[in-house]
N, C-alpha and C positions, 0 to 999 in steps of 0.2 A: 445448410452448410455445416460442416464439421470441424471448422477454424483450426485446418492444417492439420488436424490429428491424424496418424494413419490409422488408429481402431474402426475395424469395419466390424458390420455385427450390432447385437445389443447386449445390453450388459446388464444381469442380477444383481442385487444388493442386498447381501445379507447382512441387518440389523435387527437388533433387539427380537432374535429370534422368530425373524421374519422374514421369509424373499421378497425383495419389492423388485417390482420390475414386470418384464426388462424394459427398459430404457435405453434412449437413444445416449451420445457422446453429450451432444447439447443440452441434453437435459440434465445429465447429470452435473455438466459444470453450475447449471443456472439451483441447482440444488446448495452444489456447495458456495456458491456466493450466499445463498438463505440463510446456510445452518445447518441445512436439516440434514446433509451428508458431512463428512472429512474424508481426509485424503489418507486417514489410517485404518476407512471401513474397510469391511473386508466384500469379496465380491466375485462375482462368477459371471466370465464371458461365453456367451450365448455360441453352443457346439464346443465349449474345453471340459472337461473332466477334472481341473486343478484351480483354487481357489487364488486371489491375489488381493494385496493392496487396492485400491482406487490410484494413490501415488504412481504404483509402477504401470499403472491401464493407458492411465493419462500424461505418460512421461513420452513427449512426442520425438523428444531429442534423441532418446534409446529403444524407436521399435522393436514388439519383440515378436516374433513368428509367433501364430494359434496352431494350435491340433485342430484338422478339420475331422473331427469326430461327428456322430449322432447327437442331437439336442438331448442333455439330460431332462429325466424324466423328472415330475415334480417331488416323487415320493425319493431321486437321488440328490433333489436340492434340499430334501429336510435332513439328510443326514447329512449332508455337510455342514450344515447348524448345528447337528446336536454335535456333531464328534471334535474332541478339541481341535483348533487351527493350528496344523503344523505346515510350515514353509518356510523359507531360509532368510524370511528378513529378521535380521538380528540387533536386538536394542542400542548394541554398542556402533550398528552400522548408522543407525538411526541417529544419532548424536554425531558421528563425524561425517556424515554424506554431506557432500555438497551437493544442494538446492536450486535449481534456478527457478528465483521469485518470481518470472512469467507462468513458472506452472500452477500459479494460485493468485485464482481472480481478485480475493480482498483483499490481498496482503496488502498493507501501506510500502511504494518504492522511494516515495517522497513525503515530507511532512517539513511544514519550512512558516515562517512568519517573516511581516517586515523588518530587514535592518536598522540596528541600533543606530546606525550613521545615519539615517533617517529625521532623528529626534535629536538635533545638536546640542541645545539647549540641555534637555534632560541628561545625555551620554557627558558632557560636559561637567555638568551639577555631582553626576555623580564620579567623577575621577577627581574635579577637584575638590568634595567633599573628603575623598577619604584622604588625600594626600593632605588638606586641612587638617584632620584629625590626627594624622603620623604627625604633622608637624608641630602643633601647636598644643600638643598634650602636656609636654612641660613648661610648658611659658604661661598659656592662658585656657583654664578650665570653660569658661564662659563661650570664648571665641570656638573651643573645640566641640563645645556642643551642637555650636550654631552652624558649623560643619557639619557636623551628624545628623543635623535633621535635615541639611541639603542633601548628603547622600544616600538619606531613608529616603528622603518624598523622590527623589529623581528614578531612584530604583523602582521604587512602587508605582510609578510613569510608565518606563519601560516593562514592567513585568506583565503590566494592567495593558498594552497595546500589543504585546507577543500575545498571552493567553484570549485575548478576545479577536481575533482575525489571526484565522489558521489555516491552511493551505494544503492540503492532500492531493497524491497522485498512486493512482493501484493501475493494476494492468487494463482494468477496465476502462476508469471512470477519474476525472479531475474534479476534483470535490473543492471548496470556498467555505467555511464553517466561520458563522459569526457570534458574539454573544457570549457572556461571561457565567452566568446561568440559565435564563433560556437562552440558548442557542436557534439559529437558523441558518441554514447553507446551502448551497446553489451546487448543482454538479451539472457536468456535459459526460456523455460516453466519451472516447478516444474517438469509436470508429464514426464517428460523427463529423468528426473537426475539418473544414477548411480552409485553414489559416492559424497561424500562429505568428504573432509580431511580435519583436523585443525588443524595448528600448530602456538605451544605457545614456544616461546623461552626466555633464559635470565630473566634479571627482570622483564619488562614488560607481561611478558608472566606468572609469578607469579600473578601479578597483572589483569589476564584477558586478557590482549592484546594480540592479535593473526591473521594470515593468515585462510581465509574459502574458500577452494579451490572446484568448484561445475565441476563434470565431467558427460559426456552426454556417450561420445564416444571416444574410444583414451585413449592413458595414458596422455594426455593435458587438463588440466581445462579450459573450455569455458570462465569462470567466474572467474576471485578472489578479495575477497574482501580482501583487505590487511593492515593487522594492525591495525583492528576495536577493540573497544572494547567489552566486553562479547561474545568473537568471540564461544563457548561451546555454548552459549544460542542460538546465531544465525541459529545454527545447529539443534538445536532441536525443533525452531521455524518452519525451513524449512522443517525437520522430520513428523513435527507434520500435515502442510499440505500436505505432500504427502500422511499420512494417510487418512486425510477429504476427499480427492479428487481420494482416492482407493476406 
């Protein structure tokens, strides 16, 4: 499958003074999800005579017509190594094009943790800490301290509960990353998923806050992101790439 690309063909990859290749469309995306390519190599479609991006190969939005020419010969793929790369993408385009972040499998589209309204208690501790400290600075040094270290420990709650359960979504893949130093995390593909449930309860859940439960297989969610914010939108984010990627 060639997940809606129109590149027919295969495709050269000139790096580090090398052709690698050719390669299929798939292969090179499952390259650049590794590393081991980017989308500002440079590269050569199988029958053109004109070198390109990987960016503009794989930019499905803007197909562009090939030259059906003769397969270049290997001794015409070493000179387009050695001879400098001239073509018209230009640094300053590079900086103001707009991007659509489906064209690159790793990018993060989401990155999210549970809501502070979550942790009453701590979110509390620490607003009425600092308001403590504004207020009681001139009255009672003692009382203002004792303030301050409600509104250290409460902070260092909620910073200590964001940074250890982390929440990821790329074009591919729903990522769950747990752990403060070692880390462990659970992923599902998109094109995986049969189910998505989202539940909003109580106030917060007025207010957007909600559980996004992602199911593969089973009546058990692989996945949940719980008590994210715009947890409706997250859904339809994920919706949206399972359509791009049918």
């Amino acid at each position: 499958m060639s997940r809606g690309f129109p590149v027919e063909g295969r495709i050269f990859v000139l790096k580090n003074e090398e052709s690698l290749g050719p390669f299929k469309v798939d292969e090179i995306l499952d390259f650049i999800e590794e590393g081991t390519f980017g989308y500002d190599d440079i590269c050569l479609r199988e029958g053109a005579i004109e070198t390109e991006r990987l960016r503009n190969v794989l930019d499905w939005d803007k197909p562009r017509a090939t030259k059906k020419t003769p397969a270049p010969s290997k001794s015409e793929i070493t000179q387009h190594e050695d001879d400098p790369i001239e073509d018209d993408f230009d640094e300053s385009d590079e900086e103001t094009e707009s991007i659509d972040p489906l064209e690159s499998p790793s990018e993060i589209l989401y990155r999210g943790s549970r809501s502070i309204l979550t942790f009453p208690l701590s979110f509390l501790g620490l607003v009425g800490g600092v308001i403590g400290v504004i207020w009681l600075y001139p009255i009672d040094i003692k009382l203002m301290l004792a303030c301050l270290v409600i509104a250290a420990l409460s902070l260092s709650y909620l910073s200590l509960m964001k940074f250890t359960c982390e929440y990821f979504i790329t074009p591919k893949r729903i990522e769950l990353e747990k752990g403060l130093i070692a880390k462990s995390s659970n992923e599902v593909r998109i094109s995986d998923l049969r189910a998505i449930n989202v539940t909003c309860t109580g106030f917060i859940g007025i207010l957007g806050v909600g559980s996004v439960e992602f199911f593969t297989t089973g009546d058990e969610p692989e996945v949940t992101f719980q008590d994210i914010w715009a947890a409706k939108e997250v859904k339809k984010l994920v919706r949206r790439l399972q359509d791009s990627s049918g």
